[in-house]
N, C-alpha and C positions, 0 to 999 in steps of 0.2 A: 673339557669338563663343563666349561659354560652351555655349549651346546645342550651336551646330556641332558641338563640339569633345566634348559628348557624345553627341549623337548617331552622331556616326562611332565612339567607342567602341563606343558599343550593335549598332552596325550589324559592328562587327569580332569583338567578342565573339558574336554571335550565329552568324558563317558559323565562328568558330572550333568554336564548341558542334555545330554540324552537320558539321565535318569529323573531329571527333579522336572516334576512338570512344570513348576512357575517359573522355572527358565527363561525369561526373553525373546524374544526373537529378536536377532539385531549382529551387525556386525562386530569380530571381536580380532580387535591388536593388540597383540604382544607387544608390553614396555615393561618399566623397571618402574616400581616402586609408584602406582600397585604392578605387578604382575600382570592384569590383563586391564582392556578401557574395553567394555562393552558397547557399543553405541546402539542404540534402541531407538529411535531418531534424530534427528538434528540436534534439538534441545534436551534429549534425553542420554545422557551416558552414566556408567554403572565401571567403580573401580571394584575389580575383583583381586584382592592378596592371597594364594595360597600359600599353606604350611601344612608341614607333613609334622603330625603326632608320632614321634619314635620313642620305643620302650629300650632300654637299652639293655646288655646282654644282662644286669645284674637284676633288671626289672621283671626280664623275660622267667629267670631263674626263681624270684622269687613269686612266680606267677603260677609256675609248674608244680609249687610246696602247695597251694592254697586248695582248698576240701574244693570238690566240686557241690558241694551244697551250699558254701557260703562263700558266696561272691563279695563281701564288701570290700575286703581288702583289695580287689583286682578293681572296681569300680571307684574307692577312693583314691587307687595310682593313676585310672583316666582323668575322673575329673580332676584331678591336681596335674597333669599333663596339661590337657585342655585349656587350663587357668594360666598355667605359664605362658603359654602360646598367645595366649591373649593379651596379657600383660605386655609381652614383648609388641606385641604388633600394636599396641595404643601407643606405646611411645614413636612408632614409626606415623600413627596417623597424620599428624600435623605435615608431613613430608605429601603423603598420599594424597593430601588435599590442595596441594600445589596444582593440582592439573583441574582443578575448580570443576569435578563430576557431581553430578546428581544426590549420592548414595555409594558408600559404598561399603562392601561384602567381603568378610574372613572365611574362606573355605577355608577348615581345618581336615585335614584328609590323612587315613590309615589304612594301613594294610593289613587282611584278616589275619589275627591272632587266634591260634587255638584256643588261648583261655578265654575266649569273648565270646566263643561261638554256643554257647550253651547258656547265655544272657540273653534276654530282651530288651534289648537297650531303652527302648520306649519305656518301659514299666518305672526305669530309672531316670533318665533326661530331663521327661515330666518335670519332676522336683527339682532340677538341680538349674538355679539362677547363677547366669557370669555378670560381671562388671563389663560392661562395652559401651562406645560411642560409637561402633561401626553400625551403621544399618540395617544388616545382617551377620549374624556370623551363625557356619552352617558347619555340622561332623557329615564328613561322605566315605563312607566303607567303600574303598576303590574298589576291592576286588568282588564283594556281592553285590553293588550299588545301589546301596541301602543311606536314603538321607535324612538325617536330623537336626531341622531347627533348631536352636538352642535359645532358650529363654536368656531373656539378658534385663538389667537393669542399665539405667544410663547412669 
């Protein structure tokens, strides 16, 4: 399970690295907590945490009732996804900064949803500020590799 579980990171962090162009160039190991240590050179490394955004089946359910003409409801279940996700992983920061990196980066990563696909995310994102001390923290549509900055406040 451990395996699985890294290797589908590996496999996300990699189409993420080929999709975002300010991507780094630099070596990348696989550890625990963050997830990946970028090295960009000597003096330069980059902790990268992924988390995966999961709608769960009752979310899914109440995604398929919603008008396709009015998306808020389906937009306020991500951004309040997104937020949790967030939350949880500041409390991990203080751990993540044991490894004394540079900067470091939340990929928060999902798999295409039906009910997203008829959204422009951008039109919405725009507006929508998180609370973070990470560096970055990034939404990557694995499966169209589609990435979104996300405004954050510290």
């Amino acid at each position: 399970m451990k395996n699985t579980k890294k290797r589908i990171e590996r496999s996300v962090l990699e189409a993420f690295r080929n999709k975002y162009p300010r991507f780094p160039k630099g070596k990348i190991k696989q550890v625990e907590s963050p997830d990946f240590i970028l090295q960009v050179s000597r003096n330069n490394k980059i902790g990268i945490e992924l988390s995966r955004a999961v709608l769960s089946s009752r979310v899914d359910a109440t995604l398929a009732n919603i008008d396709d003409n009015n998306h808020k409801d389906m937009l306020d279940l991500l951004y309040n996804q997104i937020t949790l996700i967030i939350e949880k992983k500041e409390q991990l920061l203080w751990l993540y900064k044991k490894h004394r990196l540079n900067s470091y980066w939340l990929l928060i990563y999902y798999r295409d949803n039906l009910s997203l696909n008829n959204i422009n995310l951008n039109n919405h994102i725009d507006r929508w500020i998180f609370s973070s001390s990470f560096s970055q923290v990034l939404l990557f549509n694995y499966d169209k590799g589609n990435v979104y900055p996300l405004n954050k406040s510290q």
